[in-house]
C-alpha positions in Angstrom: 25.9 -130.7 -17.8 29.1 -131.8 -19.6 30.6 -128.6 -18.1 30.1 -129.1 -15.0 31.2 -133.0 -14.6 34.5 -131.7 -16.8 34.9 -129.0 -14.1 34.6 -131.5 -11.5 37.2 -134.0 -12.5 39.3 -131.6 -13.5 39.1 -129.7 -9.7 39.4 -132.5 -8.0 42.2 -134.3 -9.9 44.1 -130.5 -9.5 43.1 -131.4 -5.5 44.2 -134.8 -5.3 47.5 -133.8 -7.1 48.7 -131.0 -5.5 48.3 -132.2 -2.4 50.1 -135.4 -3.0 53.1 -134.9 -4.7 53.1 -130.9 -4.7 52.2 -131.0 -0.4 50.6 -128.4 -0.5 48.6 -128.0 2.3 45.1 -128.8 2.3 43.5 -125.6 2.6 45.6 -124.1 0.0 44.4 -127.2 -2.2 40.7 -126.8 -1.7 41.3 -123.0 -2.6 42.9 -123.4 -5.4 40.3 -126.3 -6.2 37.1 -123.5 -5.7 39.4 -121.3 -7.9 39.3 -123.7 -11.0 36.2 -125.5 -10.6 34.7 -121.6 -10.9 36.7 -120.3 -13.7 36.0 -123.4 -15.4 32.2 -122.6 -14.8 32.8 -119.3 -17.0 32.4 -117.2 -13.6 34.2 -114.5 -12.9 37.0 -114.0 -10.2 34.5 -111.7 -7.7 32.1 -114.2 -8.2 34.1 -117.0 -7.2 35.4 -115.2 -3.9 31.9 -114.1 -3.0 30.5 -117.7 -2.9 34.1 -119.4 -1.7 33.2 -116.1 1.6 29.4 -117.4 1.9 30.3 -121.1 2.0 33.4 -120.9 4.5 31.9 -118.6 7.0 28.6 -120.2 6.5 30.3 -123.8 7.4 32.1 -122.1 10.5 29.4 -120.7 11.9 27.8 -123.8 13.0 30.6 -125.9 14.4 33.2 -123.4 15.2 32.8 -123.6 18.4 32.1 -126.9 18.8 35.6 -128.0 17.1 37.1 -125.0 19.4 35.7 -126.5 22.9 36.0 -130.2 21.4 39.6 -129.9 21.1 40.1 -128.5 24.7 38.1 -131.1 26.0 39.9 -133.6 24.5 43.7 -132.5 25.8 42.5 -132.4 29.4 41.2 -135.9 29.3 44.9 -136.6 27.9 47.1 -134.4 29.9 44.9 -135.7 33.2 45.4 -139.2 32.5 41.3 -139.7 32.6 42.0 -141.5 29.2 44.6 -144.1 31.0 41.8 -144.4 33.8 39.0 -145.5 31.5 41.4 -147.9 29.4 42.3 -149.9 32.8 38.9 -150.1 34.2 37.8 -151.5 31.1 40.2 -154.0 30.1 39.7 -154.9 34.0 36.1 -155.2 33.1 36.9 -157.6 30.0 39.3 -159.5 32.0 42.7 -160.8 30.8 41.7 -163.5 28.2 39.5 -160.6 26.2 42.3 -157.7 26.4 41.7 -157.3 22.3 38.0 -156.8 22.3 39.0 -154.5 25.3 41.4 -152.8 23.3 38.8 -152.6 20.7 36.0 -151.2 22.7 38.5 -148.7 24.2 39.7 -147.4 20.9 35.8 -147.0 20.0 35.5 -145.1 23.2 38.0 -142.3 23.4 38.3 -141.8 19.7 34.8 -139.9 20.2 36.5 -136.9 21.9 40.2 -137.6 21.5 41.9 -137.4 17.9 42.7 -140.9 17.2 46.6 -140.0 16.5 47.0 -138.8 20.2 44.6 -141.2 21.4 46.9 -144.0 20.4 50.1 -142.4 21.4 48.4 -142.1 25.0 46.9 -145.7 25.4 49.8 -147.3 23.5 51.3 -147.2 26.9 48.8 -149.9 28.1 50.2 -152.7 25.2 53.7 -153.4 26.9 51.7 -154.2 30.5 49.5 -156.4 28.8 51.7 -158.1 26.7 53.8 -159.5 29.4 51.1 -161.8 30.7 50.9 -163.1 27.5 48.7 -161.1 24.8 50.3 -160.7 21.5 51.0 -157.2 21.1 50.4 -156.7 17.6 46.7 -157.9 17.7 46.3 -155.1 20.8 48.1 -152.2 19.0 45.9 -153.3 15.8 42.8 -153.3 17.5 43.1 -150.1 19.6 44.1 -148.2 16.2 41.0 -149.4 14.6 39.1 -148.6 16.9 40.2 -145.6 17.8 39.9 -145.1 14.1 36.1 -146.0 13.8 34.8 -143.5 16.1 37.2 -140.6 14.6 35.8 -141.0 11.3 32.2 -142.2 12.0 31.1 -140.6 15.4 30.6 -136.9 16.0 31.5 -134.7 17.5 34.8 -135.5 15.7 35.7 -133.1 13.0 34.9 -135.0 10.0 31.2 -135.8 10.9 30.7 -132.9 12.7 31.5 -130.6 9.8 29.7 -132.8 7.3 26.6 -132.6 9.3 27.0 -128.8 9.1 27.5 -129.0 5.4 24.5 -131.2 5.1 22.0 -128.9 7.1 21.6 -131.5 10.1 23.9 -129.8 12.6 20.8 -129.0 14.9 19.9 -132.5 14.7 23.2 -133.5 16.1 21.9 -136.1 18.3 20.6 -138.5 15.9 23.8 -138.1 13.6 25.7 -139.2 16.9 23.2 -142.2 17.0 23.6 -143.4 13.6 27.3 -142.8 13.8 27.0 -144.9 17.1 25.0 -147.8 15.5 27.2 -147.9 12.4 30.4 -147.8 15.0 29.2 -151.5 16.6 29.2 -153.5 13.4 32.5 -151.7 12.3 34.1 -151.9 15.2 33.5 -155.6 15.9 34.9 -156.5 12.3 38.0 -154.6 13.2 38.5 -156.5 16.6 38.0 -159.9 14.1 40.2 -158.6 11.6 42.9 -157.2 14.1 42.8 -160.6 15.9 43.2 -162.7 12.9 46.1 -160.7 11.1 48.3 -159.2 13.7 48.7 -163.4 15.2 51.2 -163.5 13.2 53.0 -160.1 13.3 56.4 -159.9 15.5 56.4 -156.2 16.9 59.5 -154.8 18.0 60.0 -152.8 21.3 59.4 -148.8 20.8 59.8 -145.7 23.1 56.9 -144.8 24.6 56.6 -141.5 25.6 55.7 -140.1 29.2 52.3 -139.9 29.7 50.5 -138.9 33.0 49.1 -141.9 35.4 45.8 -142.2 35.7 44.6 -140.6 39.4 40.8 -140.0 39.3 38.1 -142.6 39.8 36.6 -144.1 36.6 33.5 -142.1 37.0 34.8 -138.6 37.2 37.0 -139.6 34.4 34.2 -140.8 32.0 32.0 -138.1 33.1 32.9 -134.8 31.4 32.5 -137.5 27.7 29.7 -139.0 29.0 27.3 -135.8 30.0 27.7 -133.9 26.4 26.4 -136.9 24.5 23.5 -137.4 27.2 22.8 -133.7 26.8 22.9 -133.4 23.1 20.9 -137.3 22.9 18.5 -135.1 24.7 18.4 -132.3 23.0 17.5 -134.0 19.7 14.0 -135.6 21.9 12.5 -132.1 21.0 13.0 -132.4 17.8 11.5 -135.9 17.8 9.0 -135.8 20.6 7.0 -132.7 19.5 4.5 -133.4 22.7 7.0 -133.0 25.0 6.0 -129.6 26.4 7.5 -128.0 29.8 10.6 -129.5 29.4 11.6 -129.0 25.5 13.2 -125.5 26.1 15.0 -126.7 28.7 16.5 -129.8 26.8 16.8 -127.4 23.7 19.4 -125.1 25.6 21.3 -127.9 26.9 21.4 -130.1 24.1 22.7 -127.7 21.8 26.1 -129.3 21.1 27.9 -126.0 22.3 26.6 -125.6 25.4 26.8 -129.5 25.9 30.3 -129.7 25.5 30.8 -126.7 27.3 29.0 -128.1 30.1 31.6 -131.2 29.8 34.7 -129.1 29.4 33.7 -127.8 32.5 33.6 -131.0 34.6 36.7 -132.3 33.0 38.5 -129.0 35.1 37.4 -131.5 38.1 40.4 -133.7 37.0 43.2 -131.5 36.9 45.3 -131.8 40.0 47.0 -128.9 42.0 50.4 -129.6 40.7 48.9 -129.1 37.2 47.3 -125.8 38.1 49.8 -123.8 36.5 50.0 -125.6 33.4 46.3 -126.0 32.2 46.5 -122.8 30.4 49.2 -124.0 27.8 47.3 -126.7 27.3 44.5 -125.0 25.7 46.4 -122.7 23.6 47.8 -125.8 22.4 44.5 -127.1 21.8 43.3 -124.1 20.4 45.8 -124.2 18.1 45.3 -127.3 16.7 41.4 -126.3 16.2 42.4 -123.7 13.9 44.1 -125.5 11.6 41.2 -127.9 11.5 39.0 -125.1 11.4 40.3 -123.3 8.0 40.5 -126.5 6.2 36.9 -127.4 7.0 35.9 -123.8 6.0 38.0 -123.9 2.7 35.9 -127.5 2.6 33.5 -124.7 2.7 34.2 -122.8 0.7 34.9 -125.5 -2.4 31.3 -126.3 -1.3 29.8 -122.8 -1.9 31.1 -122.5 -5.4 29.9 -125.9 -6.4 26.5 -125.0 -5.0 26.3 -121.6 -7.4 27.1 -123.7 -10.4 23.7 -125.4 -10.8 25.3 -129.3 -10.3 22.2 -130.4 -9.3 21.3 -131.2 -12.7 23.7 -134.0 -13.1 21.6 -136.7 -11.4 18.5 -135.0 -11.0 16.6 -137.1 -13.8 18.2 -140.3 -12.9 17.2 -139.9 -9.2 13.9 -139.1 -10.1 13.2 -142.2 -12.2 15.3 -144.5 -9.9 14.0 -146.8 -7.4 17.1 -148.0 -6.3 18.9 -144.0 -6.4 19.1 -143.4 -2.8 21.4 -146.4 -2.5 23.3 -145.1 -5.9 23.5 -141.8 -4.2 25.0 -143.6 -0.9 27.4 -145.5 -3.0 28.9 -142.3 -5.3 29.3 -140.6 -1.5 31.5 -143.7 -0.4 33.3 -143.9 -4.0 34.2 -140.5 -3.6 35.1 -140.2 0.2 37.1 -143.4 -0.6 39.1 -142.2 -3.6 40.2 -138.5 -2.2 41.3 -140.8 1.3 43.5 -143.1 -0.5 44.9 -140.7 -2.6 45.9 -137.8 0.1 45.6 -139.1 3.5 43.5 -136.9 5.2 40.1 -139.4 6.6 38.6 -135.3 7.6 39.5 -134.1 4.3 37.8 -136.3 2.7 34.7 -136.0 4.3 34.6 -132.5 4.6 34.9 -132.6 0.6 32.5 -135.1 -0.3 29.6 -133.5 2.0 30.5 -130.6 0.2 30.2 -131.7 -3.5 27.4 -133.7 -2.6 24.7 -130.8 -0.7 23.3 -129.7 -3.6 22.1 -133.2 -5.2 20.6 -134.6 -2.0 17.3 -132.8 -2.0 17.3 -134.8 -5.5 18.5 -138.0 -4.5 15.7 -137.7 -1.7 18.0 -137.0 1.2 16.2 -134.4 3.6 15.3 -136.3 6.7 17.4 -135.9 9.7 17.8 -139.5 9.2 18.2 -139.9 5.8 21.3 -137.6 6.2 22.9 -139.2 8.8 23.2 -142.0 7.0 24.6 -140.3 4.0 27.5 -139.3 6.6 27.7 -142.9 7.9 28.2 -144.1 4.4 30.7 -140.9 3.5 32.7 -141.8 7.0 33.5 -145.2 5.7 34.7 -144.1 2.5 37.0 -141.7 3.9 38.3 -144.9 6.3 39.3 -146.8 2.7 42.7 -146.8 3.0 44.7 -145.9 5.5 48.1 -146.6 4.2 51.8 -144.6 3.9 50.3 -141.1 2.9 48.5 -140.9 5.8 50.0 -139.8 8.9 47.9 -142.2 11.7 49.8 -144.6 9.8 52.8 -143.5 10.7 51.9 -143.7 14.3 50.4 -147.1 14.6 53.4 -147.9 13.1 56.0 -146.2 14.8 54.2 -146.9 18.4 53.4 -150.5 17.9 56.9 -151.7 16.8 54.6 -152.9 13.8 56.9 -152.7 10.5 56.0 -150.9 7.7 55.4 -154.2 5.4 53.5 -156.0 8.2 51.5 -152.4 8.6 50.1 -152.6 5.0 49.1 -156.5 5.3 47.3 -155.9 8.9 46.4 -152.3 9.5 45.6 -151.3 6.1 43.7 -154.6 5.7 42.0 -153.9 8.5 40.7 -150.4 7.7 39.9 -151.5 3.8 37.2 -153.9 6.1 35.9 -151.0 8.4 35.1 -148.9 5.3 33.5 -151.7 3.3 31.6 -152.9 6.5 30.6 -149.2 7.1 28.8 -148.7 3.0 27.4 -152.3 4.3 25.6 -150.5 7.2 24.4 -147.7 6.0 22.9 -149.0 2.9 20.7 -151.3 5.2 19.7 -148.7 7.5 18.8 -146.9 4.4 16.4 -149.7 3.2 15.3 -150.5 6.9 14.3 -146.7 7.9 
């Protein structure tokens, strides 16, 4: 047992390091992590490789395609403008003395299929408009980067919950991690709009360039509909796995709640918003999109892979005494998931590298903590996912942009923004240790 927490530390300290001060990327890091956490384990170098093979392609061949279609979904709602489109209706909706829980509830919104870096660059274009009749800029750049923020890190079918529901087994229960993610997202979301209200009234922004984004065209509907359908569909989906009566229609909802064929389905109606003078560009779009999903696909499969070795050691071991004879272990369990999440996000930047790590380092202790429901693993993710939101601060790149985009300095970004996500996180562990109690 003393082995295997040495190895640990040890691997993960090697992770943290290199990737921080060496910048080494992060799927170079988690190899070299598997690499050392195994040799310290006495196992031999074939050894090693063959479980670093079965945990990567394992991992990858549940949400390949769903981080492969994800991404293209998500640059034709940009390139389109449908993500302009749904900002205005909304903050029309909220009206112009609520344009920060707008911006709020819009950040929540299209961080769900839109990575929250481009997500803010897009809908950063909104602040200048609704600053000149008389919101404070700061508390709207602060509150659509937080919000933005809680989805990406809480909700799939973003990477980071997406690829620790594959890591945890729940992947074909997709729908109710979406639902916890969503319930954990309200509460989080409202104490960044609170937060983000409170400390940006203070903050002078200066002016920054904005770059040219596409106008909104389409009507609100068609522009909400290709995000809307795939989490209907998948919501769906899931009933057969908690409605066993349900009889004519379950294969039905089975095929088109699986999360592929769900965001296929919305991939497909988002072609509805591309216009005829855009025709000819849609293509290099999704090369570009595919492009970015590799990269996000070989460091969750070298997440993976760190995983696969782990499991092969026996660490299962460490708590499984304690969790046995512990009333209160399932909460423990919750808290080492946040600790850790929280600790490899503040000390390399990366909120989908975290996640993807933890899950990984924590699959083979949660049959032992009592973690094997559906439910019971969703919240594990909920409680990972605001770990890996404590800290956002200068290693991190979303940072950067907030920064950058808002006119927010960098001393004013670390007493607002990074405030503000230290809250999220801590408000997140909050959540999911009462659901835990609760359900």
């Amino acid at each position: 047992m003393l082995q295997i927490i040495i190895a640990l530390i040890v691997s993960i300290t090697a992770l943290i390091v290199v990737s921080r001060y060496l910048k080494l990327h992060p799927f170079f890091s988690l190899i070299l992590a598997s690499l050392l956490f195994g040799t310290l384990m006495g196992k031999s170098i074939i050894e090693i490789f063959i479980s670093m093979q079965a945990g990567f392609g394992s991992l990858l061949q549940q949400i390949g395609f769903l981080v492969a279609i994800g991404s293209c979904l998500g640059i034709v709602l940009e390139r389109t403008g449908a993500m302009t489109t749904i900002g205005n209706r909304i903050i029309v909706a909220f009206g112009p003395k609520k344009t920060v829980l707008a911006m709020s509830m819009i950040g929540v919104l299209v961080g769900i299929p839109v990575f929250c870096d481009s997500g803010f660059i897009i809908l950063s274009r909104l602040i200048p408009a609704l600053s000149a009749s008389g919101a404070n800029p700061a508390q709207l750049s602060l509150a659509l980067s937080s919000g933005l923020y809680t989805s990406h890190t809480l909700v799939a079918p973003t990477p980071g919950p997406l690829a620790a529901a594959a890591n945890l087994g729940v992947a074909s229960n997709l729908g109710i991690v979406i639902l916890i993610g969503l319930i954990g997202s309200v509460p989080v979301g409202l104490v960044s709009y609170f937060f983000s209200k409170k400390l940006g009234a203070n903050i002078t922004t200066t002016q920054s360039t904005q770059p040219e984004i596409p106008q909104g065209k389409h009507s609100f509907l068609l522009a909400i509909l290709p995000l809307i359908i795939p989490i209907i569909l998948i919501a769906s989906g899931s009933l057969a796995h908690l409605i066993p009566t349900l009889t004519s229609g379950v294969s039905v909802l089975q095929i088109i709640g699986n999360p592929s064929i769900a965001l296929l389905i919305g991939l497909l109606c988002s072609t509805l918003l591309i216009s005829k003078s855009q025709k000819t560009e849609w293509p290099g779009w999704i090369s570009e999109a595919l492009k970015d999903a590799g990269i996000i696909l070989l460091i969750t499969g070298a997440g993976g892979a760190f995983g696969g070795v782990i499991k092969s050691s026996g660490v299962d071991v460490i708590l499984k005494e304690y969790m046995a004879n512990s009333e209160a272990g399932g909460i423990i369990f919750l808290l080492i998931g946040f600790v850790l999440a929280a600790i490899l996000k503040t000390a390399q930047g990366s909120s989908t590298s975290a996640i993807i790590i933890t899950s990984s380092l924590l699959v083979p202790l949660t049959a032992t903590a009592g973690f094997v429901s559906p439910v019971a693993m969703s919240i594990l993710i909920l409680a990972i996912g605001g770990g890996a939101m404590t800290v956002s601060h200068a290693n991190d790149s979303y940072f950067w942009v907030v920064s950058q985009f808002s006119g927010i300095s960098e001393r004013d970004a670390y007493r607002s923004y990074t405030l503000v996500t230290l809250a999220q996180g801590l408000t997140a562990l909050v959540v999911s240790i009462l659901l835990f109690i609760v359900l």
